[in-house]
C-alpha positions as CSV (number, residue, x, y, z in Angstrom):
1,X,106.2,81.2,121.2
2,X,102.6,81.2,120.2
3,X,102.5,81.9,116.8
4,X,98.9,83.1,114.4
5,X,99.0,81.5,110.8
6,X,96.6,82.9,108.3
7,X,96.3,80.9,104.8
8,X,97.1,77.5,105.0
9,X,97.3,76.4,101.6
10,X,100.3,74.8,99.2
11,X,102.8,77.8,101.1
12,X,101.3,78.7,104.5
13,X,100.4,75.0,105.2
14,X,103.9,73.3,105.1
15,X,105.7,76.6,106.5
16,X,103.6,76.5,109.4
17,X,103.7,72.4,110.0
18,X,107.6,73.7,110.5
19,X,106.8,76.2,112.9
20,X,105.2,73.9,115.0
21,X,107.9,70.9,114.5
22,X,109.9,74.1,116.2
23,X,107.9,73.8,119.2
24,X,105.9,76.9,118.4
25,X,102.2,76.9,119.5
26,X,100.1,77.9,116.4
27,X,96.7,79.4,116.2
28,X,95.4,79.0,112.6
29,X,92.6,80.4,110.2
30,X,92.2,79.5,106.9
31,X,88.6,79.4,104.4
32,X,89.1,75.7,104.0
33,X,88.2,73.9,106.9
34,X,89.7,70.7,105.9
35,X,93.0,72.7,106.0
36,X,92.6,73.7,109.3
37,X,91.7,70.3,110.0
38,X,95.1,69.0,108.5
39,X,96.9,71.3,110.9
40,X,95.0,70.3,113.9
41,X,96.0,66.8,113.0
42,X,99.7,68.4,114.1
43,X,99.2,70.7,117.0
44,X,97.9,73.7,115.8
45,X,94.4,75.3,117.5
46,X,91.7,76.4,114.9
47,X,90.2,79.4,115.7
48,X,87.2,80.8,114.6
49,X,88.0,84.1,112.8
50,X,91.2,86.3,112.2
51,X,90.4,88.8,115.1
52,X,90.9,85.9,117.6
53,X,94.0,84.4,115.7
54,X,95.6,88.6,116.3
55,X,94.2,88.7,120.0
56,X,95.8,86.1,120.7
57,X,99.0,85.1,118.8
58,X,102.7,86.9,119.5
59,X,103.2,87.0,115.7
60,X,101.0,86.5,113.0
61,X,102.0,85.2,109.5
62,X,99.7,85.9,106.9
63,X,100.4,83.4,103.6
64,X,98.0,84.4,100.8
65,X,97.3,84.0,97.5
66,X,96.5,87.3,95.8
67,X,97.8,91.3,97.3
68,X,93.6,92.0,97.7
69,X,93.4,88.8,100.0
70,X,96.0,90.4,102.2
71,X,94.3,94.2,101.8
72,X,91.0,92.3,103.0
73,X,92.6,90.3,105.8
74,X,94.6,93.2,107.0
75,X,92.3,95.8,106.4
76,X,88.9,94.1,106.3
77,X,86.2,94.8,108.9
78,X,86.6,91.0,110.6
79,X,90.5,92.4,110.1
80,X,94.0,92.0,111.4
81,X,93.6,95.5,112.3
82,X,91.0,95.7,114.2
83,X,92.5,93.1,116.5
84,X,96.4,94.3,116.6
85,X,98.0,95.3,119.3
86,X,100.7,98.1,120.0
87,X,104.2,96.1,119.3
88,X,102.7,92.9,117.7
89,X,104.7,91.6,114.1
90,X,102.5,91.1,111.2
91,X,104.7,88.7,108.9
92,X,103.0,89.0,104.9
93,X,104.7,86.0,103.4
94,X,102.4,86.4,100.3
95,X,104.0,87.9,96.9
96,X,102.8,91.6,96.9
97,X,103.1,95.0,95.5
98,X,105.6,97.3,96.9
99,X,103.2,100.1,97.4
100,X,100.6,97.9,98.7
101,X,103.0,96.7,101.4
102,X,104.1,100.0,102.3
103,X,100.1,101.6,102.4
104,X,99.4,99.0,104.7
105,X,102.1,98.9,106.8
106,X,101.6,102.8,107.8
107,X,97.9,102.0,108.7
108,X,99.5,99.3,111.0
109,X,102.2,101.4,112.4
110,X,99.3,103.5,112.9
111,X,97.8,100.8,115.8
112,X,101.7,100.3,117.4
113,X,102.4,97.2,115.1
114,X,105.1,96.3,112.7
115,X,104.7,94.3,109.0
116,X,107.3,92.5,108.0
């Protein structure tokens, strides 16, 4: 399965290392380069921006570090949403609010996709 990985750090970078030992292909994006260089060094394909990592992934895991990271990622003008299509799995691994979740999982739902 070709898999998106958003946020590569202490959480998202080991979680998706095991995704790929699982014979996934993964497109990653993270702020850190030298993260998505580490990954690179194990399969994964760098892509230049979140939009490309949604176009093209199956299901994207998003593994932040604060609820407005994932707001921003999700909702942000360079955003998951902007990219999702109708059926696609957004999977927020990232601690979060309740209501957050919810708010922006009915603007997804919105667009035909599903967060998880």
């Amino acid at each position: 399965m070709q898999i998106g990985f958003i946020g590569l750090g202490m959480m998202g970078g080991p979680m998706c290392r095991n995704l790929i030992k699982g014979d996934h292909q993964a497109l990653v994006r993270d702020l850190d380069a030298d993260r998505e260089a580490a990954l690179k060094s194990v399969g994964a394909t760098p892509l230049p921006n979140i939009q490309a990592v949604v176009a093209q992934a199956e299901v994207v895991f998003l593994s932040l570090p604060m609820p407005a990271d994932v707001e921003k990622v999700i909702l942000g003008e360079d955003g998951v949403l902007n990219a999702v299509k109708p059926g696609q799995v957004i999977v927020d691994l990232s601690t979060n609010a309740p209501e957050m979740v919810q708010r922006l999982a009915a603007e997804l739902e919105k667009k035909g996709a599903v967060l998880l």
